[in-house]
Every structure is written in C-alpha cells, then in structure tokens.
DOKELO-570685 format. One line per 10 residues: number of its first residue (from 1); for each residue y, z, x of N, C-alpha, C. Coordinates in Angstrom, 2 decimals. Each point is the difference from the previous one (the first is absolute). Layout:
BEGIN
NUM) Y,Z,X,Y,Z,X,Y,Z,X ~ ...
// end
This chain:
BEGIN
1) 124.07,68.42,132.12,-0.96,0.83,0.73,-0.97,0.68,-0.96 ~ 0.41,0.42,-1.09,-0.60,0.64,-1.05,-1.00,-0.92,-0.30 ~ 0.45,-1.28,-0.45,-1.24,-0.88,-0.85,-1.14,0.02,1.16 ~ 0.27,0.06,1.48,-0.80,-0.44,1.03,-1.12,1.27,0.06 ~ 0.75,1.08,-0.22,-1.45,1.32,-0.39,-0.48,-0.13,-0.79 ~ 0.72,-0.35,-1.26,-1.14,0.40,-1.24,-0.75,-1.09,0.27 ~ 0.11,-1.48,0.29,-0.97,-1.02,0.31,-0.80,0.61,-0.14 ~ -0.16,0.71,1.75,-0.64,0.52,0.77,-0.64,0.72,-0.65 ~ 0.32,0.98,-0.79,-0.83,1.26,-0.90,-1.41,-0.63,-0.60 ~ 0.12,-1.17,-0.46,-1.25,-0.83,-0.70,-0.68,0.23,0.59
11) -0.31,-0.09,1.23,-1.11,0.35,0.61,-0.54,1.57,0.77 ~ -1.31,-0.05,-0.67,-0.45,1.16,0.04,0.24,1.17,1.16 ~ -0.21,-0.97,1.36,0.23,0.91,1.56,1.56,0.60,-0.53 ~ 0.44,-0.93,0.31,1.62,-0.02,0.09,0.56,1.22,-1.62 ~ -0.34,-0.06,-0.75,-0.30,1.06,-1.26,-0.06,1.35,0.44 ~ -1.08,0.40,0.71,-0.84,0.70,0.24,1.39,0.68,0.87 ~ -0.44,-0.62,1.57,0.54,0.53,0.89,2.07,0.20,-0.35 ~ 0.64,-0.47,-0.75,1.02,0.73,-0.31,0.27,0.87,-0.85 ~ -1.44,0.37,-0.62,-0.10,1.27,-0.97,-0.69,0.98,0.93 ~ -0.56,-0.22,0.72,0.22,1.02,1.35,0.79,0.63,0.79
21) 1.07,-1.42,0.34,1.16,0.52,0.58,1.07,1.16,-0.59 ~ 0.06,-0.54,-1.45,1.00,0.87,-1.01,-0.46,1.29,-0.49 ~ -1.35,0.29,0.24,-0.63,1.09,-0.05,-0.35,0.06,-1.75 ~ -0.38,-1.34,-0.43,-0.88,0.24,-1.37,-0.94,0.69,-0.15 ~ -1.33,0.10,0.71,-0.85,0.92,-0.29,0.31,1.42,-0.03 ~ 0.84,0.97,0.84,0.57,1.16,-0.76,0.45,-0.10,-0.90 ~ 0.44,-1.03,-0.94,0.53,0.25,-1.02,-0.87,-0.35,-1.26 ~ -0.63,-0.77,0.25,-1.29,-0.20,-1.23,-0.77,1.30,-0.16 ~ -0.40,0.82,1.73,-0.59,1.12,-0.49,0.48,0.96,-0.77 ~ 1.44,0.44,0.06,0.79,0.46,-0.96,-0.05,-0.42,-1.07
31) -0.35,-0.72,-0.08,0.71,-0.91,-1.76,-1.48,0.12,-0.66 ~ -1.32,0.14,0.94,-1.19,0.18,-0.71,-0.30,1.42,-0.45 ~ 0.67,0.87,0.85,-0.07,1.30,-0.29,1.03,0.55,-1.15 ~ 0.98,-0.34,-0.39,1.31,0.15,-0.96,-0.04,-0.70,-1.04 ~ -0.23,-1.57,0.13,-0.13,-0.83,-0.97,-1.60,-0.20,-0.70 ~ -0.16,-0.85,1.07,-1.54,-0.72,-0.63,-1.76,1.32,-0.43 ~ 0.22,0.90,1.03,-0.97,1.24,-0.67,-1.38,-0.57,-0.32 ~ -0.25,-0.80,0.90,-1.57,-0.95,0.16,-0.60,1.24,-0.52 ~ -1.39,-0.01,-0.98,-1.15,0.76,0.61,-0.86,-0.84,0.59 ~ -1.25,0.48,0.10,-1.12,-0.70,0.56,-0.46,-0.51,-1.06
41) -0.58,-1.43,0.10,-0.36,-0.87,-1.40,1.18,-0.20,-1.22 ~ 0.78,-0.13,0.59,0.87,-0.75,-0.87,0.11,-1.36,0.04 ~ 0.22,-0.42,-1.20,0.22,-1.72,0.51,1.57,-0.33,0.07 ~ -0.42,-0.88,0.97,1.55,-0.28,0.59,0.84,-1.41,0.05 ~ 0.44,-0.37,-1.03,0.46,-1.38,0.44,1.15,-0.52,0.54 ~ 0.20,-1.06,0.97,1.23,0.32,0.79,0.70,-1.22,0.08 ~ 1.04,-0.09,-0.98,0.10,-1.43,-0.40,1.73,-0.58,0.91 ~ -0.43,-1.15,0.58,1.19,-0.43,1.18,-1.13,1.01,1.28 ~ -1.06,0.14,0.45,-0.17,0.75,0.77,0.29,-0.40,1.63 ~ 0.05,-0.99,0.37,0.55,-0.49,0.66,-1.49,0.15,1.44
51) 0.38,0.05,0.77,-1.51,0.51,1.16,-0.96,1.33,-0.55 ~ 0.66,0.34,-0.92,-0.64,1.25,-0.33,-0.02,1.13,0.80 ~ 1.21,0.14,0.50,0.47,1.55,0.88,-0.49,1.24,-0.36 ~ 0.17,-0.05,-1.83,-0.27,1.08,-0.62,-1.17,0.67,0.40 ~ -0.94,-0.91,0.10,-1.48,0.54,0.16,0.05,0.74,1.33 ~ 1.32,0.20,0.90,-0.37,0.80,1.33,0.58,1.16,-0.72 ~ 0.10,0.46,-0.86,0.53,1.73,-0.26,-0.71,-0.07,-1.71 ~ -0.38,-0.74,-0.60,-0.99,0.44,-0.88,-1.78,-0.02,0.04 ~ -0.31,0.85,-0.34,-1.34,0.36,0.44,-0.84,0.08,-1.20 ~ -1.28,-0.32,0.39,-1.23,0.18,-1.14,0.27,-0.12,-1.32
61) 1.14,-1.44,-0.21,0.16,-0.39,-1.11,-0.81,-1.33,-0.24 ~ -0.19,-0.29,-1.14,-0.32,-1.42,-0.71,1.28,-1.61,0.24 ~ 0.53,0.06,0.85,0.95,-0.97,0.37,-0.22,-1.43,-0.15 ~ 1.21,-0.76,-1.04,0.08,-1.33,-0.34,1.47,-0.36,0.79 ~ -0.29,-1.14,0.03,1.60,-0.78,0.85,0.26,-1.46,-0.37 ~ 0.67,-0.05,0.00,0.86,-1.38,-0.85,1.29,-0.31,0.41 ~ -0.27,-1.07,0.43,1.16,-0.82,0.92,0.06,-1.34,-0.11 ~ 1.25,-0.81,0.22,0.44,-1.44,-0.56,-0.37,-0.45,1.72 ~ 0.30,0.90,0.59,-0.26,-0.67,1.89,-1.10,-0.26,0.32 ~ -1.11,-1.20,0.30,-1.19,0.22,0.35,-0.29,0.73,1.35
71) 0.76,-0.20,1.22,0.17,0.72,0.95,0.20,1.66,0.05 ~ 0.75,0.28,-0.88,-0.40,1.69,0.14,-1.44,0.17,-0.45 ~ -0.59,-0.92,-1.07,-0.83,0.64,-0.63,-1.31,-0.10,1.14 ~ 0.19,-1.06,0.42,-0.94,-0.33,0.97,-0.35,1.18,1.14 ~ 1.08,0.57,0.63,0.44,1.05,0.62,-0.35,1.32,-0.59 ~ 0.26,-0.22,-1.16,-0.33,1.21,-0.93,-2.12,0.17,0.04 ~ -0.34,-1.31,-0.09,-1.20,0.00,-0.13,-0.92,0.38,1.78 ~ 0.65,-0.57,0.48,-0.61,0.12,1.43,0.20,1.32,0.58 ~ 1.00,0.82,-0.46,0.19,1.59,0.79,-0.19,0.66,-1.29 ~ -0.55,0.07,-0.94,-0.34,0.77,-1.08,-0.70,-0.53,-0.97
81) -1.09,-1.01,0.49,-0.65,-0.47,-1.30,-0.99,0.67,-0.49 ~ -0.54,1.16,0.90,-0.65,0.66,-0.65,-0.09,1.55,-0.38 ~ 1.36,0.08,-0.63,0.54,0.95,-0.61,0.59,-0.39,-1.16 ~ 0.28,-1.54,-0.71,0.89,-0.09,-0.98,-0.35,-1.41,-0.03 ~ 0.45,-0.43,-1.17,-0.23,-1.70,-0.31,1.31,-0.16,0.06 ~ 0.28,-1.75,0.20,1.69,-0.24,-0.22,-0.04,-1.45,-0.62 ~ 0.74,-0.33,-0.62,0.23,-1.41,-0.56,1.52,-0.52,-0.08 ~ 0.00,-1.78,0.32,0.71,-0.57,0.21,0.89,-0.40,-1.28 ~ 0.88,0.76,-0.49,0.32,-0.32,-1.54,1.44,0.45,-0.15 ~ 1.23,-0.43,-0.39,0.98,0.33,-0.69,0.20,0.88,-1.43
91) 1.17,0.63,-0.46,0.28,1.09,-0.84,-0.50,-1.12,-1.45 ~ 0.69,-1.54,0.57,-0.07,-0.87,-1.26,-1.18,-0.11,-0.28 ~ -0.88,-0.16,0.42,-1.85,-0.37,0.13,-0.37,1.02,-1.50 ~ -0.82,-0.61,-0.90,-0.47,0.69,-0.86,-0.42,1.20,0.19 ~ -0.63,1.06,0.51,-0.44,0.77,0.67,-0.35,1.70,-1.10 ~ 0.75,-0.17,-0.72,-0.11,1.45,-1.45,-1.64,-0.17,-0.33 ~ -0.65,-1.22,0.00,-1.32,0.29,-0.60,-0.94,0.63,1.02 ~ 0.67,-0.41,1.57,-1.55,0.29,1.38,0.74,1.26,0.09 ~ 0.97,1.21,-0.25,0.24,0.31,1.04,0.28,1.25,-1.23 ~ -0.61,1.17,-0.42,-0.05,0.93,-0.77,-0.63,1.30,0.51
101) 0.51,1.18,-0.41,-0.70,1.36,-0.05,0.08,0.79,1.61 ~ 1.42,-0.61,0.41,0.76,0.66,1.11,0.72,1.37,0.23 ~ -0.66,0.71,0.64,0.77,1.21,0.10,1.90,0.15,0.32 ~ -0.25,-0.57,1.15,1.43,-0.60,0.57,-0.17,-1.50,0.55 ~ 1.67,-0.33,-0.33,0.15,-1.17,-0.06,0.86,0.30,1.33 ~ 0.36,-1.23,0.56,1.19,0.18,0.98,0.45,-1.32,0.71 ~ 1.50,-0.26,-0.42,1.01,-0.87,0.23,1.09,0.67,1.02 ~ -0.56,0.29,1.78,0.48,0.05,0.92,0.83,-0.89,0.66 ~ 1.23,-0.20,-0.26,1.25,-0.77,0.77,-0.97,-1.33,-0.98 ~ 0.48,-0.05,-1.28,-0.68,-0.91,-0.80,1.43,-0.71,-0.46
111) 0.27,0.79,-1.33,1.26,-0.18,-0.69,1.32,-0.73,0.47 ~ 0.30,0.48,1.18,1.26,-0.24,0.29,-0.22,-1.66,0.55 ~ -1.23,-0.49,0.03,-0.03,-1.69,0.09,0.16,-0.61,-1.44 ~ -0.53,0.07,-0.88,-0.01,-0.51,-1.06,1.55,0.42,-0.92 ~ 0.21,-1.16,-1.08,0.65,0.04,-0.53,-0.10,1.07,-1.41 ~ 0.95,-0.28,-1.19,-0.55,0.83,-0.87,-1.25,-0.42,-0.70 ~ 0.03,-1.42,-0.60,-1.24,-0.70,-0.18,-1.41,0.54,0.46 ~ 0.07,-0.25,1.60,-1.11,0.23,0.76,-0.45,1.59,0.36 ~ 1.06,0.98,-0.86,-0.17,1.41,0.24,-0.78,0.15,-1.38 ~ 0.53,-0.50,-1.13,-0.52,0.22,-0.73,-1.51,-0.48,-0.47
121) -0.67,-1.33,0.60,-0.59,0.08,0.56,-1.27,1.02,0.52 ~ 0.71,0.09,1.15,-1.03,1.15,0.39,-0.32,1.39,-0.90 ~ 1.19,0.46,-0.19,-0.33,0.98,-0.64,-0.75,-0.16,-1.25 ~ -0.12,-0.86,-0.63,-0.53,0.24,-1.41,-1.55,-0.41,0.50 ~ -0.68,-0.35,1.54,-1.14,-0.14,0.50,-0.08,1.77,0.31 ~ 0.67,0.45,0.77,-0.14,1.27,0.42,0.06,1.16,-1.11 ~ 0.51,-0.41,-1.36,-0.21,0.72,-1.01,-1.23,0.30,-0.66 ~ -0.67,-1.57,0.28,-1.32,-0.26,-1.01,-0.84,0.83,0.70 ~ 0.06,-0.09,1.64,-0.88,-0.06,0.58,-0.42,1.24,0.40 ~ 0.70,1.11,-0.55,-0.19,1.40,0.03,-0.99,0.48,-0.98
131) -0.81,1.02,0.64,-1.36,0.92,-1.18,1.83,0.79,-0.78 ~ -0.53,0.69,-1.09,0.78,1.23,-0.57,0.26,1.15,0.94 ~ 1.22,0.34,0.19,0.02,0.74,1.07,0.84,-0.38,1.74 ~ -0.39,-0.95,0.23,0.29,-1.15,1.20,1.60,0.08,0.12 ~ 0.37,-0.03,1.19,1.09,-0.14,0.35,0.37,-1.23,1.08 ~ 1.14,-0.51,-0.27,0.61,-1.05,0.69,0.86,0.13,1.14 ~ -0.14,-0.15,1.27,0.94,0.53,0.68,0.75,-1.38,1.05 ~ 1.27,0.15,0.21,0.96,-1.14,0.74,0.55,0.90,1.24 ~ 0.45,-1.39,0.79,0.96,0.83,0.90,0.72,-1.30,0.67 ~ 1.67,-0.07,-0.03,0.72,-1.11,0.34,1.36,0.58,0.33
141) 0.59,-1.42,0.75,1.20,0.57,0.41,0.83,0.01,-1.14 ~ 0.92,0.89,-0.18,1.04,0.61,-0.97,1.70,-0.08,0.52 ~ 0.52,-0.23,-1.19,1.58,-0.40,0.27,0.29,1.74,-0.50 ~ 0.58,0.95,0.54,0.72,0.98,-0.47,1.18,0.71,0.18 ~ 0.59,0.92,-0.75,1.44,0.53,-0.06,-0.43,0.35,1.76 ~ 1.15,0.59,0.87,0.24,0.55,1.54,-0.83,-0.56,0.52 ~ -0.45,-1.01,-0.10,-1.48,-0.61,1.37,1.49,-0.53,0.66 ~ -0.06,0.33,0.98,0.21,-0.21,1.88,0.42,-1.49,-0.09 ~ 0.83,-0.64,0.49,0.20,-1.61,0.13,-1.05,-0.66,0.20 ~ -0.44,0.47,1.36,-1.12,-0.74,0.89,-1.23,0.25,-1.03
151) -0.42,1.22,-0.43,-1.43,-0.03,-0.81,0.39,-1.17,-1.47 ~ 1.13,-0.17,-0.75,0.18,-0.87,-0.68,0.10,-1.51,0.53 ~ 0.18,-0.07,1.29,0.06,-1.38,0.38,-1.26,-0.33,0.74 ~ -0.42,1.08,0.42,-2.21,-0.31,0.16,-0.32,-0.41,-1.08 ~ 0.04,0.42,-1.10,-0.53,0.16,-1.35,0.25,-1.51,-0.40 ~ 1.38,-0.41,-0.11,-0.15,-1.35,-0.48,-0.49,-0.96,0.70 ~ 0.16,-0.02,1.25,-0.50,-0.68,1.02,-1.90,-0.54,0.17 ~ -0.83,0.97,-1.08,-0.66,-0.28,-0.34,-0.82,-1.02,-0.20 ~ -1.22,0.05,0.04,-0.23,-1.57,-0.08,-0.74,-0.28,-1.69 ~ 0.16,1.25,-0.39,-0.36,-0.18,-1.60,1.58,-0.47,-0.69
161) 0.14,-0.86,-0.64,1.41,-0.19,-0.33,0.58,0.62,-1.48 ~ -0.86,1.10,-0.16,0.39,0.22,-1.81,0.11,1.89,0.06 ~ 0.63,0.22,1.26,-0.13,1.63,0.18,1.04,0.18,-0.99 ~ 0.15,1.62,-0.88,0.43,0.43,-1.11,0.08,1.00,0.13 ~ 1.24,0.71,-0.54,0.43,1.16,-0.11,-1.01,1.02,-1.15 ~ -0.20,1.02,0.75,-0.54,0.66,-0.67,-0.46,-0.02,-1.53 ~ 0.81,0.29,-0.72,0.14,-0.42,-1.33,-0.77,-1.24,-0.75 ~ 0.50,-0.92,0.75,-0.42,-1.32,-0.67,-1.48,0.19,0.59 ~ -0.89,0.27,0.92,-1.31,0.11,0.13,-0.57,1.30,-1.55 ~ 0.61,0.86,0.29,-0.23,1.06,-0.79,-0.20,-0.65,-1.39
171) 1.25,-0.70,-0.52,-0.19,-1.03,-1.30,-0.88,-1.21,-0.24 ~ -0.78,-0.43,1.51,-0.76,-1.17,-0.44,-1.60,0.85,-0.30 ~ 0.06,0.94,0.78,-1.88,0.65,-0.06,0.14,0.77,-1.18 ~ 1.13,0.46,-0.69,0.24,0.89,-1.36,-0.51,-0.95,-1.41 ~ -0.31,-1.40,0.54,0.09,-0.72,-1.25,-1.99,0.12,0.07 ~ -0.72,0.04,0.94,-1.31,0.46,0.05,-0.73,1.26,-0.17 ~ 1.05,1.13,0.50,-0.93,1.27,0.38,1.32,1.29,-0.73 ~ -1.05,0.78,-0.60,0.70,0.91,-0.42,1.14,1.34,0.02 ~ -0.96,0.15,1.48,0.64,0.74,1.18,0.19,-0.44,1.55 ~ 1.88,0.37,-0.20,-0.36,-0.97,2.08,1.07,0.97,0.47
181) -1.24,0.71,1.24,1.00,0.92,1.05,0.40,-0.66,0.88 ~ 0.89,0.01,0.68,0.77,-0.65,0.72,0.64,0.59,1.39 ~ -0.20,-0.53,1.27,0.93,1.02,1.07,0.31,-1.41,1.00 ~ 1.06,0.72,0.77,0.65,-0.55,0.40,-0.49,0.55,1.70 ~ -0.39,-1.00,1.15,-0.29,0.63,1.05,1.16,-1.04,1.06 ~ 0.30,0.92,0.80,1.06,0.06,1.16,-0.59,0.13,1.42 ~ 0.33,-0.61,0.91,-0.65,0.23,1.51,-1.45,-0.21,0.04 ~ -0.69,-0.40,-0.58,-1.52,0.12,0.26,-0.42,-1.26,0.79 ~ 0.70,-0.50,0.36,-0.57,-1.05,1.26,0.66,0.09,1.08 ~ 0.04,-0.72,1.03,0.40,0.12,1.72,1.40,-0.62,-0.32
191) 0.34,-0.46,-1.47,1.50,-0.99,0.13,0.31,0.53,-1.38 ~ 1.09,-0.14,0.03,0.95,0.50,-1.40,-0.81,-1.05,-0.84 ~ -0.12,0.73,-1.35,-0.13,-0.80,-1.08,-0.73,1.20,-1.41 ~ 0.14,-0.61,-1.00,-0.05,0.53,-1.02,-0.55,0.12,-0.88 ~ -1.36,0.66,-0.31,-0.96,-0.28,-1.37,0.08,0.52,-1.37 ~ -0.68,-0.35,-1.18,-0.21,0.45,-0.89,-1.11,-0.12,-0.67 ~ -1.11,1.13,0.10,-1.14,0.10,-0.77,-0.07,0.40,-1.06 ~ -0.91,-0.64,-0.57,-0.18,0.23,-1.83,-1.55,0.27,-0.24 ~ 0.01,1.15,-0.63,-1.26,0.11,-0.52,-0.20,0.00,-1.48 ~ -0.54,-0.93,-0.69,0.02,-0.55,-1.73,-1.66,0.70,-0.37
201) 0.29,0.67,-0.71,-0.55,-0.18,-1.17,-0.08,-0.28,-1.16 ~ -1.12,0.53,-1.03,0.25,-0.33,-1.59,0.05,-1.39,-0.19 ~ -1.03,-1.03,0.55,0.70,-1.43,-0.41,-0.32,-0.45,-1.42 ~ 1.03,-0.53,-0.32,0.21,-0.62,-1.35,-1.03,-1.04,-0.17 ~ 0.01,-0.03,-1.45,-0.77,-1.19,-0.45,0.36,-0.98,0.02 ~ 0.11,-1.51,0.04,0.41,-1.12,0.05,-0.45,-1.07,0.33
// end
C-alpha cells in the first residue's frame, strides 16, 4: 500500500493535495519563522524543491528551484513562474559553477532520499553555493530515543529510504558546515511523525 502512495506522490496534484491534508503548510510557516528567517531580497535556493510549496509562505525573496522531477517543476513553473525560476537538474548535475552567492540554501524533506554518497553530494553544492554568512537549512524524518511506535513506524514507512537517526545526519552536514543547530520537532502534522531541522553554517572549504 505504501509503494502505491508514494507512486502517487510523483505527481504534483496528488503531492500537493496530501500536504494539505497532513496540514504541511502550518508547519512550513513555523519553520519560516524559527528556522529559515527569510528577509526581503534574499536569495533563495531550494534544492529537491519539489512543486515549490515553499514559495506559498516565503515572500519577496529572490527564489531558485531545482528538481530531478520534470513534473513538479513544470507545476512549479505554471503556479509560480513568476515569482522564481526552477530547473530540471539532480544533486549529481555539475551545478557549483551556475549556482553561487546564496543567502539560504534549503534541502526540505531532501536528505532522507539520498544515500551517503548523494548527501554528500549535495551538500558540498549547498556549501559552495552560499555568500559568507549564508546559512543552510534541512528538515527530514528522524529516527529518535522515546519516539512513539507508530511515529517510528510512519517514519520508516517513508518513501525516502535512507531516514537516519539524528546523529548520523548531524555527522554527515558536520563534514561541510561549521556550525549545525539542530531540533527535533514532534506533532507538527495531522499524523504522528517526526522531524529534524538543521540549520548549518560556517561552510567549509572543499
């Protein structure tokens, strides 16, 4: 039954409308107000962006999007093309030379698909791709100490197959960025399940 949703998730409607149901957009607005700290004219790049949701709770930013799906992006382009550019491209895609002097970066329900390879990867794009100053911010499902049966068995159930205990996320973005705060969020959707946002700075050279 599982493989038969996430299918389903590929496509943009079907995307959309069960991040409605679960009550995602309250929770991005939170996470923009706590985490991400948009100003106006910041540049924003939003890498895995998927339909580009983000752009309904960030405002009067400079917004880039980058996605391996041509269908979100397509979606992405038709209900927001003229607020943000988006391109059809993977973490692997050369991309460190087009894609520089980013305020914030952001790998939303990114990570927990990719392997370590393909994390590392990204991040050392999301490292480059920061001005001095710039911060990196994530948010994925998390394996942790007392999570609830059911929120641990949402969690794996997942359709990203590389979800990780706290720690081991904490240790793959530590090998890029100098500083990474870290929290752990509980209840924030309509169904048990379990996040962990990271906000990186300081990225390393490499």
């Amino acid at each position: 039954m599982f493989r038969l949703i996430w299918k389903a998730l590929e496509q943009s409607v079907v995307y959309r409308t069960f991040a409605d149901v679960v009550g995602a957009e309250a929770f991005r607005r939170r996470l923009v107000q706590e985490c991400i700290k948009a100003k106006a004219g910041d540049r924003v790049l939003d890498i895995g962006c998927g339909p580009a949701d983000w752009l309904e709770v960030l405002r009067d930013v400079e917004y880039v999007g980058v996605d391996f799906n041509p269908e979100y992006i397509e979606a992405a382009r038709l209900r927001y093309g003229d607020r943000g550019s988006f391109e059809v491209a993977s973490v692997s895609d050369n991309l460190k030379e087009k894609y520089h002097d980013f305020d914030i970066v952001l790998a939303m329900g990114v990570l927990h698909h990719l392997t370590d390879d393909e994390a590392d990867s990204l991040l050392s794009l999301a490292a480059s791709a920061l001005r001095p100053g710039g911060r990196f911010i994530t948010l994925d499902g998390v394996l942790v100490e007392k999570q609830s049966p059911f929120e641990r068995y949402l969690v794996l159930r997942d359709r990203g197959r590389f979800v990780r205990p706290k720690a081991e996320y904490e240790k793959l973005v530590s090998r890029y960025f100098g500083k990474v705060e870290s929290r752990v969020h509980h209840g924030e959707l309509r169904i048990p399940y379990t996040h962990l946002s990271m906000v990186c700075s300081l990225p390393k050279a490499g």
